[in-house]
C-alpha positions as CSV (number, residue, x, y, z in Angstrom):
1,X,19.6,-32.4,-23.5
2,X,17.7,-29.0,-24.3
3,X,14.6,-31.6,-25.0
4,X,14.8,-33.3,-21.8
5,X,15.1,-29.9,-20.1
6,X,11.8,-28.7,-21.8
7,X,9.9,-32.2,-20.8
8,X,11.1,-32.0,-17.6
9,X,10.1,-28.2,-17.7
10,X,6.4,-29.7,-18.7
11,X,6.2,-32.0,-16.4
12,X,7.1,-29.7,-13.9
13,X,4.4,-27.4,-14.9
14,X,1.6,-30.0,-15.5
15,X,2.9,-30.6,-11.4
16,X,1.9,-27.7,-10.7
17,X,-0.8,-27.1,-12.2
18,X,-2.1,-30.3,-10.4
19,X,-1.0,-28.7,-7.2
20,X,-3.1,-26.0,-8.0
21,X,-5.9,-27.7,-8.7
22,X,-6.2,-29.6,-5.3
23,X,-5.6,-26.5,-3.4
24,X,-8.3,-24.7,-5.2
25,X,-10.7,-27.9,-4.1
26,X,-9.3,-27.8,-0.8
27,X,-9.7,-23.9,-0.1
28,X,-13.0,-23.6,-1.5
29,X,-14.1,-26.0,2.4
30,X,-12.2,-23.3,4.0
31,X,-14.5,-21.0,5.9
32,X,-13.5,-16.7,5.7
33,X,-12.7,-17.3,9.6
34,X,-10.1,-19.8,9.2
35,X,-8.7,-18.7,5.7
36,X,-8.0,-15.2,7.7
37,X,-5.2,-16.6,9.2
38,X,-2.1,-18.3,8.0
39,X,-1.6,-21.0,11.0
40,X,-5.4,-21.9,11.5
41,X,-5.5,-21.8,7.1
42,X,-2.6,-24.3,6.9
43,X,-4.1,-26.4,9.6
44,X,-7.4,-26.2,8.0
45,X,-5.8,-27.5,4.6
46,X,-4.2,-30.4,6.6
47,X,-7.3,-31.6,8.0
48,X,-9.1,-31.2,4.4
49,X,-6.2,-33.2,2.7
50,X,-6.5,-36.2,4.9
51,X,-10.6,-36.3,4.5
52,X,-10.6,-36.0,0.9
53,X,-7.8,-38.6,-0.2
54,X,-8.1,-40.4,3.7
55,X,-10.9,-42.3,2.6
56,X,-9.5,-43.4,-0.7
57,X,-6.5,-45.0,1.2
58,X,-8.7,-45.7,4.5
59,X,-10.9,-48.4,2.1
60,X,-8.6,-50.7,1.0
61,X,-8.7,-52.5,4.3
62,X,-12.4,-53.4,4.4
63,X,-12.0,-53.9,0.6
64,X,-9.5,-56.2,1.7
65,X,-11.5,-57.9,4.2
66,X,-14.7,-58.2,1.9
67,X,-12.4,-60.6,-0.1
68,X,-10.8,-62.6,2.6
69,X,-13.1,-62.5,5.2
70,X,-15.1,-66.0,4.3
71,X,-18.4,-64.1,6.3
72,X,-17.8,-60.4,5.8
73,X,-20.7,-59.8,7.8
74,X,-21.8,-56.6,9.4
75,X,-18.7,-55.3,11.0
76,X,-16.9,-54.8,7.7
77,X,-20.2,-53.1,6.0
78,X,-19.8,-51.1,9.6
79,X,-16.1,-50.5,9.1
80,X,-16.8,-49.3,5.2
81,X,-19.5,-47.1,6.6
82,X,-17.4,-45.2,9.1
83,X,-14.2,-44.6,7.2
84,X,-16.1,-43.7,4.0
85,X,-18.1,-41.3,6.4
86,X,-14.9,-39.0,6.8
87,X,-15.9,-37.2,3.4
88,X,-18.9,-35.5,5.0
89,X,-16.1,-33.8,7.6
90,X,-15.1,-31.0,4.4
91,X,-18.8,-30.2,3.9
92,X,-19.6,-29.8,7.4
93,X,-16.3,-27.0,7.8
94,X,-17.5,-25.6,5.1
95,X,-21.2,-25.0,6.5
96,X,-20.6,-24.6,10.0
97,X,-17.0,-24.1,10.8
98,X,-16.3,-24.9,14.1
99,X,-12.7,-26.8,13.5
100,X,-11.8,-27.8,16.8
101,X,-14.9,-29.3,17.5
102,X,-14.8,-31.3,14.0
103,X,-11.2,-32.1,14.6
104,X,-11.9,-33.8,17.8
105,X,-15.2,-35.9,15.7
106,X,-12.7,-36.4,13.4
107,X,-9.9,-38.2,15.8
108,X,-13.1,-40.6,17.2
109,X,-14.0,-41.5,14.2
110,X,-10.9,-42.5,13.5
111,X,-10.3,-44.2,16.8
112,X,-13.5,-46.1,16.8
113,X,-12.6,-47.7,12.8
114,X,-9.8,-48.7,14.7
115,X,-10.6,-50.4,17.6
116,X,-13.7,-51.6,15.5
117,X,-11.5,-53.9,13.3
118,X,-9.2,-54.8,16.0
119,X,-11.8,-56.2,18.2
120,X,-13.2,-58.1,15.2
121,X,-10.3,-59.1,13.9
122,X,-7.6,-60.1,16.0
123,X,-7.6,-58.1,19.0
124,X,-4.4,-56.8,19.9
125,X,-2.6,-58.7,17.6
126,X,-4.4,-57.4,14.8
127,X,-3.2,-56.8,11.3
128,X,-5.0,-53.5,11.2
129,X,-3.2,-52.0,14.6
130,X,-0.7,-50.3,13.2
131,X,-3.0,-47.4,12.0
132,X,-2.9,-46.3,15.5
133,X,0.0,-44.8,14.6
134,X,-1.9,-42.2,12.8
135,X,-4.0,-41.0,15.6
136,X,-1.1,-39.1,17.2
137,X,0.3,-37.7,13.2
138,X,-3.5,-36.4,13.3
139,X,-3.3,-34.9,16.5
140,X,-0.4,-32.8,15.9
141,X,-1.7,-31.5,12.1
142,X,-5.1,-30.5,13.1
143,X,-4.4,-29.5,16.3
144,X,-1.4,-27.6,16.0
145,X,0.7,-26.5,18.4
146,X,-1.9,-26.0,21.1
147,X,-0.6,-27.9,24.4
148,X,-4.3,-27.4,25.7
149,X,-5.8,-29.5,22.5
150,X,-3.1,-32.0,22.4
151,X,-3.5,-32.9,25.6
152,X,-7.8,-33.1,25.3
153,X,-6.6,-35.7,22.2
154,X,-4.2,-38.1,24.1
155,X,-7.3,-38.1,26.7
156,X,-9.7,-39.2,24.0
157,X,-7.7,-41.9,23.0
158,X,-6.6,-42.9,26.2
159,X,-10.6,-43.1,27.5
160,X,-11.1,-44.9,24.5
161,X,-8.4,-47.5,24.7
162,X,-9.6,-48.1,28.1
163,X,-13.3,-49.2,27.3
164,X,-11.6,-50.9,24.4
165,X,-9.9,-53.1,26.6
166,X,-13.0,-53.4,28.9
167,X,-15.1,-54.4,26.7
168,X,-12.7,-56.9,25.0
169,X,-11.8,-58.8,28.4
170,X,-15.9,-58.2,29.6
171,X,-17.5,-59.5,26.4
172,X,-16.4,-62.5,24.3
173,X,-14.7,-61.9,21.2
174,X,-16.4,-63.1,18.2
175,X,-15.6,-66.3,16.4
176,X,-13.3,-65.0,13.9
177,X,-13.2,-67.7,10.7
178,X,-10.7,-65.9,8.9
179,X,-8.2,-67.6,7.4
180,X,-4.4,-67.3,9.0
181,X,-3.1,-66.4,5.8
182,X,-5.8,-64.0,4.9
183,X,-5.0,-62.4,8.1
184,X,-1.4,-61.8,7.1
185,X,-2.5,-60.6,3.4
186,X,-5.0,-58.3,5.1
187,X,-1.5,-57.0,7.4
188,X,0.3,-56.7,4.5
189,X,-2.2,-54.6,2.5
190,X,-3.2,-53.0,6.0
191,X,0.5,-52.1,6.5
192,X,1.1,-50.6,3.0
193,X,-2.5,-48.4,3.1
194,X,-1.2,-47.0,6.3
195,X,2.0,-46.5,5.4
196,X,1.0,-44.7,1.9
197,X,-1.0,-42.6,4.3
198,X,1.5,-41.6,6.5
199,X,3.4,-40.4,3.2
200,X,0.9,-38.9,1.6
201,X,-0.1,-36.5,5.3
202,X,3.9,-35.8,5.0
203,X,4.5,-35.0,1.6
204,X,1.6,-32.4,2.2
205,X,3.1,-31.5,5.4
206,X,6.6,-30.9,3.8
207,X,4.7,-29.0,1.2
208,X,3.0,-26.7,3.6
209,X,6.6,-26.4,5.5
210,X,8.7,-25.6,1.9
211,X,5.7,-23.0,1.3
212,X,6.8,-21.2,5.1
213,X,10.3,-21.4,4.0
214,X,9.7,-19.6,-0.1
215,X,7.5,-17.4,2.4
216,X,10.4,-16.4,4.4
217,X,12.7,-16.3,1.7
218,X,10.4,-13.6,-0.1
219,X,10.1,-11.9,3.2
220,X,14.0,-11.7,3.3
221,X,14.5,-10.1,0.1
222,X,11.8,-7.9,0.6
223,X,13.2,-6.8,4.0
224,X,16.2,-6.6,1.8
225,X,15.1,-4.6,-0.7
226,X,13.5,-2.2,2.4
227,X,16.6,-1.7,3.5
228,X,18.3,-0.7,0.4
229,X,15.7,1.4,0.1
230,X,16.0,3.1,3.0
231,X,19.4,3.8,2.4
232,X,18.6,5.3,-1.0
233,X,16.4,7.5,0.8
234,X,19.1,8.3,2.9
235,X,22.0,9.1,0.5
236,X,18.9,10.5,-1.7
237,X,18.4,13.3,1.2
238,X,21.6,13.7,1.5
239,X,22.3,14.5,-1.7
240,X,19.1,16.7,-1.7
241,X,20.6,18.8,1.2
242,X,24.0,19.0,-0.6
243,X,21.8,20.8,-3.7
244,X,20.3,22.4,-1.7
245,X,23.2,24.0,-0.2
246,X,24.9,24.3,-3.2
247,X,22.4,26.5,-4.6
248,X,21.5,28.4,-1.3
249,X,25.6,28.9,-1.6
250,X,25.2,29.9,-5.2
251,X,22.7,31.7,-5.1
252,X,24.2,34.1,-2.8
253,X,27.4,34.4,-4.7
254,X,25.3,35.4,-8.0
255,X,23.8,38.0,-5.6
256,X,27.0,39.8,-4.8
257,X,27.6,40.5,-8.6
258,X,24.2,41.2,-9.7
259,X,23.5,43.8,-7.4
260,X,26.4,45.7,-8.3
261,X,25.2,45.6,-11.8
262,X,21.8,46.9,-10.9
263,X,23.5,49.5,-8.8
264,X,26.1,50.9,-11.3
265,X,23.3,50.8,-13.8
266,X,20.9,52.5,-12.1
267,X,23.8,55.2,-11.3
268,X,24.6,55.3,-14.9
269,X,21.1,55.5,-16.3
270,X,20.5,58.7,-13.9
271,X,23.2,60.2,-15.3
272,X,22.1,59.7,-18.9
273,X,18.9,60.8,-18.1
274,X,20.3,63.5,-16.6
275,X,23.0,64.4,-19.6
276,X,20.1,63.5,-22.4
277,X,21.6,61.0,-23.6
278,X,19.3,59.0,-25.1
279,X,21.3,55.8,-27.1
280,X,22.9,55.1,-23.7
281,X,20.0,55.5,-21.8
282,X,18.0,52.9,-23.7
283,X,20.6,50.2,-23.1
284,X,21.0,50.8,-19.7
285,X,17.4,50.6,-18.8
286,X,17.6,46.9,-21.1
287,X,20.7,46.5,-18.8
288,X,19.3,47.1,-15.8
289,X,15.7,45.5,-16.7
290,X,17.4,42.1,-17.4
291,X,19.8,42.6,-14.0
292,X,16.3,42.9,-12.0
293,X,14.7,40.0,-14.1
294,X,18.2,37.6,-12.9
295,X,17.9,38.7,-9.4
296,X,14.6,38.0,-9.2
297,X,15.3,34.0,-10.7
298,X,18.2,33.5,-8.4
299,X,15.8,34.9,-5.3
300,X,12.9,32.2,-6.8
301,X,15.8,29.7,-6.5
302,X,16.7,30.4,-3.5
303,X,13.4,30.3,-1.8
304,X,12.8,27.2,-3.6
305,X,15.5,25.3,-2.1
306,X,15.2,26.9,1.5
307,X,11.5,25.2,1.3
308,X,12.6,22.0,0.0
309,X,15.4,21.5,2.9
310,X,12.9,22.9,5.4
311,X,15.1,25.6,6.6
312,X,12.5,28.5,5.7
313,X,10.7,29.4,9.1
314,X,7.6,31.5,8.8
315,X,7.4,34.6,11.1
316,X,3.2,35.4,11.7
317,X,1.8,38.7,12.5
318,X,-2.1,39.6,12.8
319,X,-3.3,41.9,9.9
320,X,-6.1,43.3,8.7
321,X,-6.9,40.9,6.3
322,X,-8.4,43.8,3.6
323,X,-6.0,45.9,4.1
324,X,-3.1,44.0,3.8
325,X,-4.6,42.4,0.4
326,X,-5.5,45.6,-0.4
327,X,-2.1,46.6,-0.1
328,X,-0.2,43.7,-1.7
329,X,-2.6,44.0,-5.0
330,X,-1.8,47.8,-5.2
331,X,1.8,46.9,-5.7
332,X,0.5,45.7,-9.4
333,X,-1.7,48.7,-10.5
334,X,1.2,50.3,-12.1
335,X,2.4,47.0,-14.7
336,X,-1.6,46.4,-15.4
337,X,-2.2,50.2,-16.1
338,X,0.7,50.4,-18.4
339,X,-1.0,47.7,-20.6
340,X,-4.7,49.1,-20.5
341,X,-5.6,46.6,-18.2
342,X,-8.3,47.0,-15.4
343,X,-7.3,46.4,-11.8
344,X,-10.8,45.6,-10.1
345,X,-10.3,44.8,-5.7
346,X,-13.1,42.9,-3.5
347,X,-11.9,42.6,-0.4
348,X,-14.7,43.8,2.4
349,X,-13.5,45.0,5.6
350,X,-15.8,41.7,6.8
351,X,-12.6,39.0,5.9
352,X,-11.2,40.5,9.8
353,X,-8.1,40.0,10.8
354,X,-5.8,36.8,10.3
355,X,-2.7,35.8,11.3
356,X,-0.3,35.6,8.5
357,X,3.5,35.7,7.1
358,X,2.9,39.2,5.2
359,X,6.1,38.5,3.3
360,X,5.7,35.0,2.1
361,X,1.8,35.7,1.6
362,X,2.5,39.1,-0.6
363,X,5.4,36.9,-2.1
364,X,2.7,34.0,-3.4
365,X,0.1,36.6,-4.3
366,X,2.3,39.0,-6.2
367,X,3.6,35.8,-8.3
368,X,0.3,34.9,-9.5
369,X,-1.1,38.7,-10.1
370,X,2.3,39.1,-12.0
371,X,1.5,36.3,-14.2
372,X,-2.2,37.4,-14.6
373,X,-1.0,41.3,-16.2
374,X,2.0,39.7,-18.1
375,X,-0.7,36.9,-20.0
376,X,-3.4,39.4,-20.5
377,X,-3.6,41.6,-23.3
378,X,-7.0,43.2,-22.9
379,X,-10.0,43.6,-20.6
380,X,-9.1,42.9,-16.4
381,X,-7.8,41.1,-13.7
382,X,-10.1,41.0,-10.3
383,X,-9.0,40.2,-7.1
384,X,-11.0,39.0,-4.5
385,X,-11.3,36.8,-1.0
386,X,-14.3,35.2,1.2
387,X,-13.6,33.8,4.3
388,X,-15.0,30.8,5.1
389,X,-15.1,27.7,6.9
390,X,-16.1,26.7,10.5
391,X,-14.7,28.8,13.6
392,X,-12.4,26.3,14.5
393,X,-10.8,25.8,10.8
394,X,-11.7,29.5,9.3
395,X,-9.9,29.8,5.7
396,X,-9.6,33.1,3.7
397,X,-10.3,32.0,-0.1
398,X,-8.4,34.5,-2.6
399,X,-9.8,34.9,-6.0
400,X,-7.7,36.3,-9.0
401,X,-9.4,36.1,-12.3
402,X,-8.0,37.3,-15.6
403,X,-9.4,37.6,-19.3
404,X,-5.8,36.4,-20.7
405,X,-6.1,34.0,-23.3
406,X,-6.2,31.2,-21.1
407,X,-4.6,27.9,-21.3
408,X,-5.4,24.4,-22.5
409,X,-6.6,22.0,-19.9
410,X,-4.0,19.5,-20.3
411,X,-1.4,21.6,-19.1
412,X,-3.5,22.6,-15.5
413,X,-2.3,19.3,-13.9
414,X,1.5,20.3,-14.6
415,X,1.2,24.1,-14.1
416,X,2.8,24.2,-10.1
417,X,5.6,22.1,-11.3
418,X,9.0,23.3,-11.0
419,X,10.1,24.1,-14.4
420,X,7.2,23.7,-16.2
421,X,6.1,25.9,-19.1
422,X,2.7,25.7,-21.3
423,X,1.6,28.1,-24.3
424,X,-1.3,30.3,-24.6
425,X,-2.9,30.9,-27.9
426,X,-0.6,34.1,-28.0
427,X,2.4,31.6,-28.1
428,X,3.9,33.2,-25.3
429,X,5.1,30.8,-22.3
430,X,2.7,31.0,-19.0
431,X,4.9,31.3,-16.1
432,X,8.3,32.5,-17.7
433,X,11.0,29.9,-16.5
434,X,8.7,28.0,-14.7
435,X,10.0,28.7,-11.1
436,X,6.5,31.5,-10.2
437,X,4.0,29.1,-9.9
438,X,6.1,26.4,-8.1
439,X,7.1,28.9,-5.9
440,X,3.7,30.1,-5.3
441,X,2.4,26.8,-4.9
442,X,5.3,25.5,-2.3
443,X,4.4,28.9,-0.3
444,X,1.0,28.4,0.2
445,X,1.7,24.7,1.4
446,X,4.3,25.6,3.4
447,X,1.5,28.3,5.3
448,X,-0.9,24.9,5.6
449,X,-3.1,26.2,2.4
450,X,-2.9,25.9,-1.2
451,X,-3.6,26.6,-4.9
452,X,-6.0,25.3,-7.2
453,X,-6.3,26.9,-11.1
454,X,-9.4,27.2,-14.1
455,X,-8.9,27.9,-17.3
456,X,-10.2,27.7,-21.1
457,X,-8.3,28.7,-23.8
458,X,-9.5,32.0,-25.0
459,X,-11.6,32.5,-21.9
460,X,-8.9,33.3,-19.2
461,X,-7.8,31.8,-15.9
462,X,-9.3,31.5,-11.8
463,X,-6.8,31.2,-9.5
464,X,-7.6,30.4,-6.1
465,X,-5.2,31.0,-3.3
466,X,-6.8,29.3,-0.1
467,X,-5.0,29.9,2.9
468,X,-5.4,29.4,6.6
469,X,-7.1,32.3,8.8
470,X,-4.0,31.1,11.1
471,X,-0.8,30.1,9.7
472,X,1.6,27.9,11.4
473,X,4.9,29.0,12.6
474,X,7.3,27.0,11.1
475,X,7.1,23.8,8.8
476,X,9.5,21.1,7.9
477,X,9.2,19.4,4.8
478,X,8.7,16.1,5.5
479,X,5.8,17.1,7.1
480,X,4.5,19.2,4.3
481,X,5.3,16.1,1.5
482,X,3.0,14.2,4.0
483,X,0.5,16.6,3.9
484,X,0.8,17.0,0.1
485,X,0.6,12.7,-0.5
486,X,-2.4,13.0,1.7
């Protein structure tokens, strides 16, 4: 059994592969026009199929009547001539198109092999009549479903069966010397080359109709497989907004605790200071140090998810642009003077005025000056802004350079990633938990601007901060993951 299942498989394949092969012949007389389109395509294909086999089928009958015919004569060298003149139809699609107009030639041709024989041979009682039958099988598979064509074709052959049967009650028939039973093996063979032609303009008919349905089917599951989609997405946001809320919710309950450690040990750190005690002194300060640091993480968290859910609104105000940079870099001098490190400003009172969330702006800032004094050891950090940009679309570019010991340039496409850590050549981790940078990052977006970083290892890092001379008021974040695919 499992060998007949693996010839039938071959066969099957060596089908196909057949099947392949034709419709790579017939496509290849398909002009771009027609192969745009799937109707006009597949009616294109039907109309090549019956000229390229057609003629093979279409032959047998003056074959037929070469052999029984005692005086062949001229109309079957005529007859031969016309049918075998259908294989010019592919090659003259293929040059100049115009299918309608070739379909029509087409149906004529047809018509006049037809009426050709018949007149010859036997009039209306000729064996060859039942390929008549054909003429309205063509209509309807190159003409498709046009009512305006169909009709034009049933006048064709209509004006052409009348001057058929004109001409044969007008001019005498000729003497036809062929044999009775000649005549009925020419029907026979007629019969059976029509009738294998009718079959063969099905089967590719069926073909082109069990295509349309595997089409469907495929469109099916992939409408399907939309929707399931679509209500992943759904149960996807929904179980976004439920973190989200969870950690807004937690987030606020860590709060409540925290900031009565940081209070009580601030209280009790005065009053070491204050008594001289030393010992007690120095764990509180690690006390209250590591309260601050936990605060700080659950505030990163809590931005994070607010901007994420779309729930944080931005509230602008106009500034002086200089001043308030000025001002939000200032707020660093302290941490980089503590390591020896040179605080150097260039902002020129020529950046104007802009209209900004100070907050959320001194907020992304502050994260990335932060990082700049905690990963440099020696030498500077500059700050500096340009604004630039046409009138209309006027951006305020914000420089912040460092001489850290940089970071390798793999890691620069994964920096702004939540969670996301990489090593300097100190071995210390850039961007302590990895929630600054994101934060940073999803800030500046969330004002319509954003971040971009440099760095070689050993060299130090450029971060630029480009952000809108006027920020929006409020942004969702569907809108800003649109803006961020874009």
């Amino acid at each position: 059994m499992r060998i007949l299942g693996l010839v039938g498989a071959e066969n099957m394949a060596a089908t196909k592969q057949r099947g392949s092969l034709i419709d790579r012949v017939i496509d290849w007389f398909i002009p771009p026009e027609l192969k745009a389109e799937r109707e006009k395509r597949q009616l294109a294909r039907m109309f090549l199929i019956s000229h390229v086999l057609g003629p093979f089928l279409g032959n047998v009958v003056p074959g037929a009547l070469y052999f029984l015919d005692p005086t062949p004569g001229y109309p079957v060298a005529v007859l031969a001539t016309s049918i075998t003149g259908f294989w010019v139809f592919p090659f003259l699609l293929k040059a100049f198109g115009r299918y309608n107009l070739l379909s029509f030639i087409s149906v004529q041709n047809l018509i006049f092999c037809i009426l050709w024989s018949c007149y010859y041979y036997g009039g209306v009682t000729s064996p060859t009549l039942p390929w008549v039958l054909t003429i309205p099988l063509l209509t309807f598979c190159y003409l498709g479903p046009s009512p305006k064509l169909r009709l034009l074709a049933f006048a064709q052959f209509g004006l052409n069966a009348l001057a058929f049967v004109g001409i044969y009650h007008l001019f005498k028939t000729p003497l036809d010397d062929t044999p009775r039973e000649a005549l009925q093996g020419l029907g026979i063979v007629s019969t059976l080359a029509c009738l294998a032609y009718v079959a063969m303009m099905a089967l590719y008919y069926r073909r082109i109709l069990d295509s349309g349905v595997e089409l469907e089917a495929e469109m099916r599951g992939h409408m399907a497989t939309a929707a399931q989609l679509r209500r992943s997405t759904a149960e996807a946001e929904r179980a976004s907004a439920a973190k989200a809320e969870f950690v807004a919710s937690m987030s606020h309950e860590l709060r409540t605790p925290l900031n009565a450690v940081i209070g009580y040990s601030q209280m009790l750190l005065e009053e070491a200071e204050d008594t001289n005690d030393e010992a007690s002194a120095t764990d509180l300060h690690k006390i209250h140090g590591a309260g601050q640091h936990l605060l700080r993480l659950v505030n990163e968290v809590l931005d994070l998810s607010k901007i994420e859910a779309g729930k944080m609104e931005l509230a602008p105000q106009e500034l002086s642009a200089s001043e308030f940079l000025a001002l939000a870099a200032e707020r660093h001098r302290a941490p980089a003077e503590a390591k020896s490190l040179t605080l150097r400003l260039d902002l020129p009172p020529s950046l104007g005025f802009v209209f900004w969330d100070a907050d959320r702006v001194t907020q992304a800032l502050g994260q990335i000056i932060e990082n700049a004094v905690k990963f440099t050891d020696a030498g500077e950090i500059d700050v500096s802004a340009v604004r630039t940009g046409d009138p209309d679309e006027e951006t305020v570019v914000i420089t912040v350079c460092d001489t850290g010991a940089g970071m390798p340039a793999e890691m620069l496409p994964r920096l702004f990633e939540k969670f996301t850590v990489a090593e300097d050549a100190s071995a210390s981790k850039y961007g302590d938990a990895g929630l600054g940078l994101a934060l940073a990052m999803a800030l500046c977006r969330l004002m319509g601007g954003d971040i971009s970083a440099e760095s070689q290892l050993g060299q130090g890092s450029r971060f630029r901060l480009a952000l809108p001379v006027r920020a929006p008021l409020a942004r969702t974040a569907e809108a800003d993951a649109e803006r961020q695919a874009a």
